[in-house]
C-alpha positions as CSV (number, residue, x, y, z in Angstrom):
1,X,0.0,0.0,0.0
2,X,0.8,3.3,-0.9
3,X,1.5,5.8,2.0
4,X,-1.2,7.7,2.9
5,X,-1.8,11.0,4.5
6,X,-4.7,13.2,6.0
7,X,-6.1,16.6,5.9
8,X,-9.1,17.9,7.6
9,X,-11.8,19.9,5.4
10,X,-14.4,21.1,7.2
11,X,-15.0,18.7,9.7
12,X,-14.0,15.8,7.8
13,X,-10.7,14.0,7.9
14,X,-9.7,13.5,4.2
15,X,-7.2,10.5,3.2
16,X,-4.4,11.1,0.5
17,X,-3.1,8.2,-1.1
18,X,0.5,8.4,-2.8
19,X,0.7,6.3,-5.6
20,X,3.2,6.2,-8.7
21,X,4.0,9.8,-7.8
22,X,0.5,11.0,-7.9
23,X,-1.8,12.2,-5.1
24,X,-5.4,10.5,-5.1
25,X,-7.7,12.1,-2.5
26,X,-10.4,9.8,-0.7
27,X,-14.0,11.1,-2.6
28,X,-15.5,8.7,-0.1
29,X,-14.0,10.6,3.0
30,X,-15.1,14.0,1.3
31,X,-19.1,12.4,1.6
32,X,-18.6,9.9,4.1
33,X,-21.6,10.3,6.7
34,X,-23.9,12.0,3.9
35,X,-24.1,8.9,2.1
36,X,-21.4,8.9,0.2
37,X,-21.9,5.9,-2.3
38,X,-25.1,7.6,-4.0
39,X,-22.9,10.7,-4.0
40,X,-20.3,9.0,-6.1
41,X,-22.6,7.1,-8.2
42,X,-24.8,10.3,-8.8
43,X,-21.7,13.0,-9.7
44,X,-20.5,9.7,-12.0
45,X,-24.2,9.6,-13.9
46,X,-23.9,13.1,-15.0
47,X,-22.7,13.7,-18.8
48,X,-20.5,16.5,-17.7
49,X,-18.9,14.4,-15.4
50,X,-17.9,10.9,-17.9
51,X,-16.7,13.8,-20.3
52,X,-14.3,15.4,-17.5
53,X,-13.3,12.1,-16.7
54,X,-12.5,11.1,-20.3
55,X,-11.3,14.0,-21.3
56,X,-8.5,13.9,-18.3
57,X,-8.0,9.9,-19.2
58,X,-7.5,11.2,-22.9
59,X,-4.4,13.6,-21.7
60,X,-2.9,11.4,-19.1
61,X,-3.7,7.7,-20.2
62,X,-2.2,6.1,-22.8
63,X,-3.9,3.1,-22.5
64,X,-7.1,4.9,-22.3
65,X,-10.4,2.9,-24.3
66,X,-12.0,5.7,-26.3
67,X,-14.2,3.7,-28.0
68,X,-15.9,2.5,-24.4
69,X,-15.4,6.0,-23.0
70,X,-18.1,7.1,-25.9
71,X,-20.5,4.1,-25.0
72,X,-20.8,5.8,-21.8
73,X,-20.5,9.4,-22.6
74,X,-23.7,8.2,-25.3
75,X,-25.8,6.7,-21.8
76,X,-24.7,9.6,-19.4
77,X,-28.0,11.8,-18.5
78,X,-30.5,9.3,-18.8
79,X,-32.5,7.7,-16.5
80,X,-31.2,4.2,-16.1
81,X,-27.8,5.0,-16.6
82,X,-25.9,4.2,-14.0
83,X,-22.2,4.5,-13.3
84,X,-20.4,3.1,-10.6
85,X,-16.2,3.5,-10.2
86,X,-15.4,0.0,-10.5
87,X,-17.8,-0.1,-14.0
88,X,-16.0,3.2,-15.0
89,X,-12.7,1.5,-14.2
90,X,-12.9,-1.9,-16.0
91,X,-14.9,-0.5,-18.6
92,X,-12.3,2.0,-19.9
93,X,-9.0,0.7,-18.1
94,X,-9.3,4.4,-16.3
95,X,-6.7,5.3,-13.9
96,X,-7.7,8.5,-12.5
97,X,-10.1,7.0,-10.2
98,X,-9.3,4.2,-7.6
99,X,-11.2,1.3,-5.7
100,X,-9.5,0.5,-2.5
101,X,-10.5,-2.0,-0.8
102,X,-9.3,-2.7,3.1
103,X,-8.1,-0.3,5.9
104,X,-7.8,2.5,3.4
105,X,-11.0,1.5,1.1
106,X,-13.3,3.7,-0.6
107,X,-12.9,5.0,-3.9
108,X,-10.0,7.7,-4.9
109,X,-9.5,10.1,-7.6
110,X,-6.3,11.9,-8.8
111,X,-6.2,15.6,-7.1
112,X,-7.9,16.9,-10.4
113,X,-10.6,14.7,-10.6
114,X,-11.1,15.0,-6.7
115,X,-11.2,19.2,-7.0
116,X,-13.8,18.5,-9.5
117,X,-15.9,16.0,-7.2
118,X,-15.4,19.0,-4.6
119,X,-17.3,21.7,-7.2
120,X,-19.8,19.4,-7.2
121,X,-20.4,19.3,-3.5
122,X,-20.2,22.6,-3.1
123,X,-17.6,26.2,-4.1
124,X,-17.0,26.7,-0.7
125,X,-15.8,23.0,-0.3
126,X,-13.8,22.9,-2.8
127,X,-11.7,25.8,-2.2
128,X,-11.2,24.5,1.5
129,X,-9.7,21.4,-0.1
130,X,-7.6,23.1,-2.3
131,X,-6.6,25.0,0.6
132,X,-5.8,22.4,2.6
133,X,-4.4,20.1,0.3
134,X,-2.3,22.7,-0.8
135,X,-0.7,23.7,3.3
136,X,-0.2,19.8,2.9
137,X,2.2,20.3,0.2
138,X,4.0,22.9,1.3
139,X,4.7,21.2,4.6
140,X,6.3,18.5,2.3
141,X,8.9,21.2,0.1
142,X,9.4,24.2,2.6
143,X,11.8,24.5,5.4
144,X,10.2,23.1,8.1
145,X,11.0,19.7,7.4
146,X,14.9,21.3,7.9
147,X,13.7,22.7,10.6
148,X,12.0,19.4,12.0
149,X,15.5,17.7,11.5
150,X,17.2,20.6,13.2
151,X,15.0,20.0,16.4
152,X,14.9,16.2,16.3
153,X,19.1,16.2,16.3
154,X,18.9,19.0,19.2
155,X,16.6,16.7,21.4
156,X,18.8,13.8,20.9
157,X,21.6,16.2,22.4
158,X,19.9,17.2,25.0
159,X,18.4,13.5,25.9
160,X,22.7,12.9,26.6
161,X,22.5,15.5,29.2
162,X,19.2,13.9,30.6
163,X,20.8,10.8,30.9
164,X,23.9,11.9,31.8
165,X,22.2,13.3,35.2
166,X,20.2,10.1,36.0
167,X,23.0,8.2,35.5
168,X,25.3,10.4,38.4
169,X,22.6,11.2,39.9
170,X,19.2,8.8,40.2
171,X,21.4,5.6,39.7
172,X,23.8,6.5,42.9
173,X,20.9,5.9,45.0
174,X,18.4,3.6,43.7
175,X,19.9,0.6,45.0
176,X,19.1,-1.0,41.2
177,X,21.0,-3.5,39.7
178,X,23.4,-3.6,37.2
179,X,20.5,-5.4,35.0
180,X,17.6,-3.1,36.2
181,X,19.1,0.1,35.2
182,X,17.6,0.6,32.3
183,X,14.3,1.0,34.2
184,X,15.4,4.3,35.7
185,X,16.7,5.8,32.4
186,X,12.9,4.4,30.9
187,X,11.2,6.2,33.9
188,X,12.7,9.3,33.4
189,X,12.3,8.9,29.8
190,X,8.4,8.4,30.3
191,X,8.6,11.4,33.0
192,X,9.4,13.8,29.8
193,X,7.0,11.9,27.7
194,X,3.8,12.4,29.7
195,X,4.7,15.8,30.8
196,X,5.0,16.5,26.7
197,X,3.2,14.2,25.0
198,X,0.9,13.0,27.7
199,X,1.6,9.2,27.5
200,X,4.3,7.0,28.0
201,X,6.8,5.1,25.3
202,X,5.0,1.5,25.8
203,X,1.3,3.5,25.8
204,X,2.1,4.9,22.0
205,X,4.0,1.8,20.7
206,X,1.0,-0.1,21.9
207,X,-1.8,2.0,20.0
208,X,0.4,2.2,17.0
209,X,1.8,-1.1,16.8
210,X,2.6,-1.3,13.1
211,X,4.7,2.4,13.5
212,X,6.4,1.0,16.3
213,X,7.8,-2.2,14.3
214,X,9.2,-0.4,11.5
215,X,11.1,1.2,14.2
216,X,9.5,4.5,15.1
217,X,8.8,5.6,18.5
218,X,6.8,8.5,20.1
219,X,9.2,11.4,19.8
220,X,9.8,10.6,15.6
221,X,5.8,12.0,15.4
222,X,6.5,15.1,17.5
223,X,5.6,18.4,16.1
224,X,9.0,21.1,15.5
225,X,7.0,22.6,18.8
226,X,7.0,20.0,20.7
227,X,10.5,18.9,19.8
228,X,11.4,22.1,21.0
229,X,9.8,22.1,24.7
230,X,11.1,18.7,24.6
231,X,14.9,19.7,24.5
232,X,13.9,22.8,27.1
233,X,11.9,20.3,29.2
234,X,15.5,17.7,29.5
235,X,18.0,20.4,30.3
236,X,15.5,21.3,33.2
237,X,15.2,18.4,33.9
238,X,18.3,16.9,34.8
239,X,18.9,20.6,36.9
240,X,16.3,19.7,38.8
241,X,17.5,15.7,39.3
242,X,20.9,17.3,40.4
243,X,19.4,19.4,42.8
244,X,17.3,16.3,44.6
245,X,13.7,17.7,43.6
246,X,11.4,14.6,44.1
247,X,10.0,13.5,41.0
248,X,6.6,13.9,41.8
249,X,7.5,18.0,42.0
250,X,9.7,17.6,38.8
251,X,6.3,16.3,37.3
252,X,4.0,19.2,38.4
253,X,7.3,21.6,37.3
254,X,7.2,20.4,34.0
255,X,3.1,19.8,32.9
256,X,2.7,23.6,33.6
257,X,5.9,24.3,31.7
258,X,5.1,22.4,28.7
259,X,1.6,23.7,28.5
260,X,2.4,27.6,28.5
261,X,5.6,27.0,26.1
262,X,3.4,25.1,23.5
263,X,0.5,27.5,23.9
264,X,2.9,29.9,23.1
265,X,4.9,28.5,20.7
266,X,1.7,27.3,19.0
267,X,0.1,30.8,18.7
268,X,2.9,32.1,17.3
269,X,3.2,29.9,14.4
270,X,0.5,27.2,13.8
271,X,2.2,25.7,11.0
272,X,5.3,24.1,13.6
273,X,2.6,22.7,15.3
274,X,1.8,19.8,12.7
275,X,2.6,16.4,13.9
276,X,5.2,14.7,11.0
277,X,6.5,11.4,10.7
278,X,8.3,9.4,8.2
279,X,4.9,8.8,6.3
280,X,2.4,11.3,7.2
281,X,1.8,15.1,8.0
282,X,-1.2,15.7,9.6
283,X,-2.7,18.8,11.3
284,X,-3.7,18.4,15.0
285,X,-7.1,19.7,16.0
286,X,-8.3,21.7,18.2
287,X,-8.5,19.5,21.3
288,X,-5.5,17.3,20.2
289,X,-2.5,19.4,21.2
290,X,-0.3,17.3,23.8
291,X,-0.4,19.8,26.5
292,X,-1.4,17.9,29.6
């Protein structure tokens, strides 16, 4: 499966699918909850619509079939015509439209066909796509990937002074041993997890299981803002380990921290607070911002 990717268009969480170099946008996630196979089938029924679609197969498929593209340009408008995107598909060897079937199922169309299916929804949907889809793509090309790089490398710096102070500083007295000692690095790890992310390392590996066996863990998803108060949040923290502060108070210290830096940091630029991964950009919402 191709990667995929989300945007949110009014309300709705749209799926991208990457394929061959192309974007195809989910036309089932642009309806979905408004009945969105009549949707489909109707926009497919209308003449206007089997000549878009064969006029863009025309320009971009070689191994487009004219001759069937006509049979059902001839049928589109009337009554029992009917038009489904697996008929369309077969009948013409189409590529501009997709049927997926499985976690990402539904049916897909290539960005120009989708902006089209928006029109026909509504203007003001369609320019909210475009909108969106577009933000996606210049996530993708602009700096703050760089930027995203810059913080990731700066947070794995920092995580050697973290450790650095458990190590002189936690280990000396926890009795632990020589086998157990990664449990206090983990707890301190998961100390700066919570306090930034709001859950622990084995808590995100075990609601993304597959992200987790190709090798990710919780911090590779983090938003440039978050990586940020995350490289703030272990300098202060091992400061506070040297100086004996309970962890319990290093805790408290460090939630309210977090949540005025990324209320900050996120009003001041809403774009650095997008989560990223290796496969997916994706806005947060509204309530979704790992303040806690």
């Amino acid at each position: 499966m191709a990667k995929s990717q989300k945007i949110e268009v009014l309300e709705k969480s749209i799926s991208i699918m990457a394929q061959d170099g192309q974007d195809y946008i989910c036309l089932t996630d642009m309806v979905r909850g408004d009945g969105s196979d009549d949707h489909i089938r109707n926009w497919l029924r209308n003449r206007n619509t089997v000549e878009f679609l064969g006029i863009w197969e025309t320009i971009h498929n070689p191994d487009f079939k004219p001759v069937e593209f006509d049979g059902f340009r001839k049928e589109a408008g009337l009554n029992n015509f009917n038009l489904s995107p697996k008929r369309w598909i077969e009948g013409t060897n189409a590529i501009g439209l997709k049927s997926m079937s499985g976690r990402y199922g539904g049916t897909y169309a290539h960005r120009d066909i989708a902006f089209e299916f928006g029109s026909w929804i509504s203007p003001v949907f369609k320019l909210y796509l475009i909108k969106e889809y577009q933000r996606l793509k210049q996530i993708e090309t602009n700096h703050y990937n760089l930027e995203w790089n810059v913080k990731r490398i700066l947070s794995k710096a920092n995580y050697h002074i973290h450790t650095d102070a458990v190590q002189n500083y936690i280990l000396p007295q926890s009795n632990l041993p020589k086998s157990k000692e990664g449990i206090a690095y983990a707890s301190e790890a998961d100390l700066l997890n919570l306090a930034v992310f709001g859950c622990t390392a084995k808590e995100w590996r075990d609601a993304n299981p597959e992200r987790a066996a190709a090798g990710e863990n919780i911090r590779d998803i983090a938003s440039i803002n978050e990586l940020a108060v995350l490289s703030n949040m272990e300098s202060m923290n091992a400061e506070w380990i040297k100086e004996g502060l309970a962890k319990n108070a290093r805790f408290e210290k460090l939630g309210a921290i977090v949540k005025n830096q990324l209320r900050i940091l996120n009003n001041q630029d809403f774009m650095k607070s997008l989560k990223k991964s290796a496969d997916a950009v994706y806005l947060l919402q509204p309530n979704d911002k790992a303040e806690t």
